[in-house]
N, C-alpha and C positions, 0 to 999 in steps of 0.2 A: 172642836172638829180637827180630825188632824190632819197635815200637809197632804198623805195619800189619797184623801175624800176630798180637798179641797182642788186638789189636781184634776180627781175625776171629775169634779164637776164644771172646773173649765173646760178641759177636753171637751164635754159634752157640749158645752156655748159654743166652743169654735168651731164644734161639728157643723153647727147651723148656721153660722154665719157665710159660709161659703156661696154665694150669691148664683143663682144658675146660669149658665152661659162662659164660664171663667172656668179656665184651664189650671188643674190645681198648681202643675210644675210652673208653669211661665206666666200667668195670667193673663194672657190669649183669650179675647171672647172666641165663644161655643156654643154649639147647640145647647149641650147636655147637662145638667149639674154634677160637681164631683168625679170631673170626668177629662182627660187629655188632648189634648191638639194630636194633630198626627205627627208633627215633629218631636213632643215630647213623647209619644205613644212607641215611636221608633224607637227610643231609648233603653226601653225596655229590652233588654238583648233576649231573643229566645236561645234556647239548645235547637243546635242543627244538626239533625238525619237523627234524632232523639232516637235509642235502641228502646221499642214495646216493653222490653222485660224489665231494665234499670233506670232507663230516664237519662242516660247519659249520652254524651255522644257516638255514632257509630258511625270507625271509620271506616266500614264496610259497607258495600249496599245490602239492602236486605232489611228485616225486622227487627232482628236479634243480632246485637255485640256478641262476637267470640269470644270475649269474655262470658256471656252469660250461656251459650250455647256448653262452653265447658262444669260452667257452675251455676248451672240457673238460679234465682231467688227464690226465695220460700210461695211469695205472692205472684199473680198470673200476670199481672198485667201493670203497666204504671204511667200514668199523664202527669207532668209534670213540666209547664213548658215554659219556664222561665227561668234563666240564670241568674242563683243569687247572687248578684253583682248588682255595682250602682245603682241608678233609680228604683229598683226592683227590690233590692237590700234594704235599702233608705224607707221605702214606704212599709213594707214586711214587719221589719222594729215597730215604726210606727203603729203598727197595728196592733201587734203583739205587746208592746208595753209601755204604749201611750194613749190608749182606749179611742184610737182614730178608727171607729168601727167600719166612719164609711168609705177607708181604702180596701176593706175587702169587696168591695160593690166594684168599683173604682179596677182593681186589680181582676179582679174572676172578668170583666167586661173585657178588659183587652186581651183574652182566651178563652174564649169560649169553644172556640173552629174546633179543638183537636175532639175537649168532652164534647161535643155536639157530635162529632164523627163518630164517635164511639159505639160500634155497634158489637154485641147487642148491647142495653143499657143497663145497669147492676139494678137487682129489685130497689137496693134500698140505700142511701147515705147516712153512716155512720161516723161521726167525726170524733180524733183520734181524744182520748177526754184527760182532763186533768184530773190528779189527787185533790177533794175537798177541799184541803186547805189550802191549796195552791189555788182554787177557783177562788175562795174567800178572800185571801191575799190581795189577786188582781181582779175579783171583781166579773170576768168573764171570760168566758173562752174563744181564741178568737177563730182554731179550727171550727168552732161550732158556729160560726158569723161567718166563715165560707161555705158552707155543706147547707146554711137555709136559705145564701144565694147563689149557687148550683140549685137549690130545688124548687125555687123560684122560676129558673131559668130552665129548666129540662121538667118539671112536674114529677121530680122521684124524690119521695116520704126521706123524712131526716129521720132515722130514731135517736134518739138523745139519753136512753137509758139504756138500752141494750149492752153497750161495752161499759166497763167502769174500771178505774187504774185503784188498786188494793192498796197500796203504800207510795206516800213520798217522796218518791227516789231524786237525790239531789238533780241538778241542775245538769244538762249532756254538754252546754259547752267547757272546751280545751279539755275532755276527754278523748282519748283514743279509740277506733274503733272497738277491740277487744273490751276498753269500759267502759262502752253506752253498751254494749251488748248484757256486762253482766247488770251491768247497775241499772236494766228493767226486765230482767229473768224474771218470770212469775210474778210479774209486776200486773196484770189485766186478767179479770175475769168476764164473761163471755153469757148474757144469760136473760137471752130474749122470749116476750109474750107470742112472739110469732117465730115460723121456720124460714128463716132465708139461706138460699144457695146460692146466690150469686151479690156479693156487696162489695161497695167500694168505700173504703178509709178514706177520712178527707183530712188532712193536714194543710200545715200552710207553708213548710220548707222540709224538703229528705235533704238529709246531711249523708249518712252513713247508712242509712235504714235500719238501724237497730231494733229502733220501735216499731214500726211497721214489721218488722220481720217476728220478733217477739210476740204485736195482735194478729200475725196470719196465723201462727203456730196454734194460738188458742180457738182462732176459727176456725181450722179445718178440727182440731181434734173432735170442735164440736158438731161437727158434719160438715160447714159452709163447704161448696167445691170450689167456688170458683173467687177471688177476691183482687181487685183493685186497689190498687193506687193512687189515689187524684191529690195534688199538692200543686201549689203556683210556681214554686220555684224550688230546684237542684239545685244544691253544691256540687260542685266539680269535682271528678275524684283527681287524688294528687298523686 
């Protein structure tokens, strides 16, 4: 058995061991299992006066950053309410490549308020998907372990086969904007049993939006109108 499967399978014991009532940051009893005190839930820094269109900050009032008013994004709309910073960073990795599946539970619970305001609600959740072997690799996706508890939590259908990534494209970080742009060009194809028009991408951090911008492109050609955004946490633009 090799070190990567025997990891997963710890990962998996110490998902259970977590005792309910215990605060995972501080160990603060709690109500909740797998779940944070309000001092360590504050930790969590959000994005303030978040612009609708980017997810980033707006030092405007209003919906829309002047920035995006001058160059809007490809996509309509984008929830994204945590800044990838500290605790929020820290448990993200976790999740992403330490098969701590139950910080997406954990994470989607302290934000729920904005996707819950969100009106109207997108027919369907689509989470943003890995190349084959990159699923084989680690074993699971973990946008796809946010997007079934968003649908949990709001009752809107996951499809899980509808988007799929065509090739491998190395890894996005310490790339530059311009090359996470090229390096997933025609990277997603598009090719659903049913017709949706209004859908929302779930990821689990926008960096640059490359990707996201790359699968809105494939869904409108393919008629979607209207497409979202939902991701836990933004990076900062620098």
């Amino acid at each position: 058995m090799s070190a990567k499967y025997l990891q997963r399978g710890l990962a998996r014991f110490i998902n259970h061991l977590f005792a309910p009532g215990v605060c995972l940051a501080c160990g603060s009893e709690i109500s909740n299992a797998n779940s944070l005190c309000p001092d360590c839930s504050a930790r969590l820094q959000r994005v303030p006066n978040p612009c609708q269109y980017c997810g980033q900050p707006n030092p405007v009032s209003g919906l829309v950053c002047p920035a995006c008013l001058l160059n809007p994004p490809r996509w309509q709309k984008m929830i994204a309410p945590l800044q990838y910073r500290g605790l929020a960073r820290r448990y993200l990795l976790q999740l992403k490549f330490s098969e701590a599946h139950y910080l997406a539970k954990t994470l989607c619970d302290q934000c729920l308020a904005p996707f819950q305001a969100n009106s109207p609600q997108p027919q369907v959740l689509i989470p943003v998907p890995l190349h084959r072997t990159r699923l084989l690799e680690r074993g699971y996706n973990q946008a796809r372990e946010i997007a079934v508890t968003f649908s949990r939590a709001f009752g809107i259908p996951v499809d899980r086969n509808a988007l799929t990534r065509l090739r491998a494209t190395p890894g996005q970080s310490g790339l530059s904007a311009a090359q996470r742009a090229s390096n997933v060009r025609h990277a997603f194809a598009y090719a659903p049993k049913r017709e949706y028009r209004h859908i929302a991408l779930v990821d689990d951090i926008v960096t640059t939006g490359s990707t996201v911008s790359e699968i809105t492109r494939t869904l409108h050609r393919a008629g979607v109108e209207y497409v979202e955004v939902w991701a836990l946490a933004r990076v900062y633009r620098r």
